[in-house]
VEXVEX-897422 format. One record per atom (N, C-alpha, C, O): residue in one letter; x, y, z. Coordinates in steps of 0.2 Angstrom, whole numbers, plus 5000, padded with zeros to 4 digits. Layout:
% residues N
AXYZ/...
This chain:
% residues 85
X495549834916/X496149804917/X496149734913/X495649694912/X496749734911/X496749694905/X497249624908/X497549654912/X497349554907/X497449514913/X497849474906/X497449454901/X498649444905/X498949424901/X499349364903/X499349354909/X499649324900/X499949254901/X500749284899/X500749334895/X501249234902/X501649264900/X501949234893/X502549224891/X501349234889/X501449204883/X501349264879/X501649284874/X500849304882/X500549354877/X499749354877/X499449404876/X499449294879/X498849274879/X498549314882/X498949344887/X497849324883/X497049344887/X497149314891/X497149254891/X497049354895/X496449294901/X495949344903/X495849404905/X495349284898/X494649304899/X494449304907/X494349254910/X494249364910/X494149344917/X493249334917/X492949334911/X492949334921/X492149294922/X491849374920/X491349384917/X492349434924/X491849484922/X491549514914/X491049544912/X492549494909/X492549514903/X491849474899/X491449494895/X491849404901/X491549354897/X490949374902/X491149424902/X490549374905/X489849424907/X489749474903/X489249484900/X490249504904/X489949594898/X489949564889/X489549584885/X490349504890/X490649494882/X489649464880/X489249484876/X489349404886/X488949374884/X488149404886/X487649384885/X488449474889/X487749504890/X487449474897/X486849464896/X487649464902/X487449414907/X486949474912/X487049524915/X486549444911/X485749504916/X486049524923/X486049574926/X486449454926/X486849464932/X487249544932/X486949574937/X487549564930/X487949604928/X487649674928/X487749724932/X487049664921/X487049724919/X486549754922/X486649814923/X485749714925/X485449744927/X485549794930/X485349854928/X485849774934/X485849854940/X486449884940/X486749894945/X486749884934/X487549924934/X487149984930/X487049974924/X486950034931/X486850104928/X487450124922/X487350144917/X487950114925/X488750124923/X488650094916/X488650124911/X488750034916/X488749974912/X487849994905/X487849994899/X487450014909/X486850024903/X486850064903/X486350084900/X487350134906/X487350204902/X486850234905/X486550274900/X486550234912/X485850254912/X486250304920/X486650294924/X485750364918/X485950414921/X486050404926/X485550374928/X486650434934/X486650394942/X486050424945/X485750394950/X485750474943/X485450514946/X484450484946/X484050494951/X484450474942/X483850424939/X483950364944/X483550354948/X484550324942/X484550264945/X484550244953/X484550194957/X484750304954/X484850314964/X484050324965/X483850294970/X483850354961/X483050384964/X482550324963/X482050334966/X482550244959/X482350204959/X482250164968/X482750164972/X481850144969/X481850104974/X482050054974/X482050024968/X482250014979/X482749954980/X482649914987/X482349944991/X482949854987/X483049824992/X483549824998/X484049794996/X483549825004/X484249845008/X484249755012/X483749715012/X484549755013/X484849685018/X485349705023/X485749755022/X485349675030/X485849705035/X485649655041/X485049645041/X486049625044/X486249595051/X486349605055/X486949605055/X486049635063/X486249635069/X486249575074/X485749535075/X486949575078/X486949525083/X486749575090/X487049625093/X486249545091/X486249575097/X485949525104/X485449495105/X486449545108/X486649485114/X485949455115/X485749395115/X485649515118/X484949495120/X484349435117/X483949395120/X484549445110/X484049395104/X484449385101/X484149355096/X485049375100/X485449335094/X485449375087/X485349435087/X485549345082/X485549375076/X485049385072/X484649345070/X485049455072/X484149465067/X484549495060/X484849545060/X484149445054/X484249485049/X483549545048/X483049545051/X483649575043/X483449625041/X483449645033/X483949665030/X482549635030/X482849665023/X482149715023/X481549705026/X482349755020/X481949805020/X481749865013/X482249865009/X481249895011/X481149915002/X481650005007/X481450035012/X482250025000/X482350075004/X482050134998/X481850114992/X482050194998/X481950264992/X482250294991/X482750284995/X482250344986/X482750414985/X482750434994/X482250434998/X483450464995/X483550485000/X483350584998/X483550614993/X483050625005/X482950685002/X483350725001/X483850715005/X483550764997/X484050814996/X484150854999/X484150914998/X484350815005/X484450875013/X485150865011/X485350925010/X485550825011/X486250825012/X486250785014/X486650745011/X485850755020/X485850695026/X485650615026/X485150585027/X486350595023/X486450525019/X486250475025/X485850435024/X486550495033/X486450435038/X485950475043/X485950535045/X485450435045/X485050465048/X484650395049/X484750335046/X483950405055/X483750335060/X483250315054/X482850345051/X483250235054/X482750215049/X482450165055/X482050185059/X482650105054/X482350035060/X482550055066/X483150065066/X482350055070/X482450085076/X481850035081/X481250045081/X482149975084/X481849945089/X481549975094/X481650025098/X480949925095/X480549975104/X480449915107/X480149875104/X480749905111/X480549865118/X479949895121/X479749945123/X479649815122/X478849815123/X478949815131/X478449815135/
């Protein structure tokens, strides 16, 4: 998307001039953007982050390393699962 002044002019937005300057921010982890295959870059492992409020304890963050998921088809399924002591 190209973003124009009613003059005729550019407007460089922060994402044009990131790609224009190479910005590590950006490109690291955009597969898309460094042309690296999705199928490769899903099977890389990573980090997840998530928040639960729950009445009992308040707010617990949560970061955790996740993996390729297996080729079952089965995207949601139980990971962190609390036990009461």
């Amino acid at each position: 998307m190209n973003f124009h002044r009613s003059d005729g002019a550019e407007v460089i937005t922060m994402y044009r001039n990131a790609l224009k300057n190479g910005n590590k921010l950006l490109l690291v982890e955009n597969h898309v953007l460094m042309k690296e295959d999705k199928s490769h870059f899903l099977s890389k492992p990573d980090v997840a982050y998530g928040m639960r409020n729950r009445p009992s304890e308040g707010i617990l963050e949560i970061e955790f390393r996740v993996y390729e998921s297996p080729k079952d088809g089965k995207f949601c399924r139980a990971a962190v699962v609390p036990v009461n002591k």
